[in-house]
C-alpha positions, 0 to 999 in steps of 0.5 A: 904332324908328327907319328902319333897324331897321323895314327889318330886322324889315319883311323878316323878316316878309315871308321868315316870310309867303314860307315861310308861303305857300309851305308853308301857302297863307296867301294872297297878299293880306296882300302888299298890305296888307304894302305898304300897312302899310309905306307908312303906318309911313314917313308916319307917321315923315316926319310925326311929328318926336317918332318920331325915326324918320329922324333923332334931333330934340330934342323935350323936355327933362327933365321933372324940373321944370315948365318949358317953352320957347316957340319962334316959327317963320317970321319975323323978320315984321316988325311981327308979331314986333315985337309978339311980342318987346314982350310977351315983353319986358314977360313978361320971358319968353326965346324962341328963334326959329326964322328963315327966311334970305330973310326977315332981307332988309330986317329985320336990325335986327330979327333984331339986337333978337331975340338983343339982348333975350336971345332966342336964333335957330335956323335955320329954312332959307333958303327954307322952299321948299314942295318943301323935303322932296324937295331932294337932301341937297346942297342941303338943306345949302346952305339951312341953311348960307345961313341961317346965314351971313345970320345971322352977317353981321347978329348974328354968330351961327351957329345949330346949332338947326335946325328943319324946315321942315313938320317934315318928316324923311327920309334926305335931311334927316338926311344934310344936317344930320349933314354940316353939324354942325346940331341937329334941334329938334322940339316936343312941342306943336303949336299948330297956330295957323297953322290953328287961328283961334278964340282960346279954342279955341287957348288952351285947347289949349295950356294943356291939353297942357303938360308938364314939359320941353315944347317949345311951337312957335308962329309969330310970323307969326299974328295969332291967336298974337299975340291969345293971348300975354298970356294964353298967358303968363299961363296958363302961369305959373297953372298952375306952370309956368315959361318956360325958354330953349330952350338952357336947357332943353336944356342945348345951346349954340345956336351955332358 
């Protein structure tokens, strides 16, 4: 059920609770919790990407094989990422990397070593500004286009993969991204590994969720990610699964 159809069918049942009330006095306090019902159903769908309920995002493949792809979200971070890239390297495991525009300033060798070493970079905005899901649809654009413009002046890419910030989705966000010809990328599991400071704990969440055509999101901005990822990679491959890249999986070019 996306946005619109729920509007429809919410003021159908608020005409059926009118005449309802008029007629048969049922009572003018089931508004209240009519409000309230309404209130949670569009949290919910701002919070939970995989509804797709503002906006159509990405957030599996086909689960017609066991295969998964791994995403990073928030860097290039540096020696952090370096990091990250040196084991998925060794793994020889693809990624995709989903890069905030302000934060290549000062990293572009290492964005350039991401796509060089077969990785692919999604947008992940400008800014990543805290205030980012109440920016007008204007200026939403802006940032995924500054993002990717940076990108395209260090590797020559444009990413079309974008990423939410907080995976957050409203009106706002899909007129943005349907104006500006981007690809909403969601996940079907997350870590939460920006939260989540006990190893073992992290690990066994991961590896117990996965899934066919699951879409892993992590952040290679997190020391804890970074202790896991041998292990991560190595649990992922005991259990029969593959690492696909992204685009792969999705069988989408990431790219202008």
């Amino acid at each position: 059920m996306n946005y619109r159809i729920f509007n429809f069918l919410f003021i159908i049942l608020i005409l059926v609770w009118i005449w309802a009330d008029r007629y048969f006095h049922a009572g003018s306090l089931f508004y209240g919790w009519l409000l309230l019902i309404y209130i949670i159903v569009l949290f919910c769908g701002t919070y939970f990407i995989q509804w797709g309920f503002f906006l159509k995002s990405i957030c599996y493949g086909p689960a017609t094989e066991k295969c998964i792809a791994i995403s990073f979200d928030d860097g290039p971070a540096g020696e952090k990422t370096d990091r990250v890239l040196d084991m998925l390297k060794e793994h020889q495991v693809e990624a995709a990397f989903f890069c905030i525009g302000k934060n290549i300033t000062g990293r572009e060798a290492q964005l350039k070593r991401i796509a060089a070493e077969g990785h692919i970079i999604g947008n992940h905005s400008y800014t990543h500004h805290p205030l980012f899901d109440l920016f007008s649809p204007g200026r939403m654009l802006r940032e995924m286009q500054n993002m990717s413009k940076s990108c395209r002046g260090v590797t020559g890419l444009s990413p079309l993969f974008f990423r939410p910030p907080f995976g957050v989705t409203n009106p706002n966000l899909k007129a943005a991204v349907l104006k500006g010809g981007f690809i909403s990328i969601g996940w079907s599991i997350r870590s939460y590994d920006t939260v989540i400071r006990d190893e073992n704990r992290l690990l066994k969440k991961i590896i117990s969720s996965l899934k066919p055509g699951a879409i892993l999101l992590l952040h290679d901005t997190q020391e804890t990610t970074i202790q896991i990822l041998p292990r991560l990679l190595k649990g992922i491959q005991e259990k029969g699964y593959r690492v696909e890249r992204l685009d792969k999986l999705i069988n989408l070019n990431p790219y202008d």
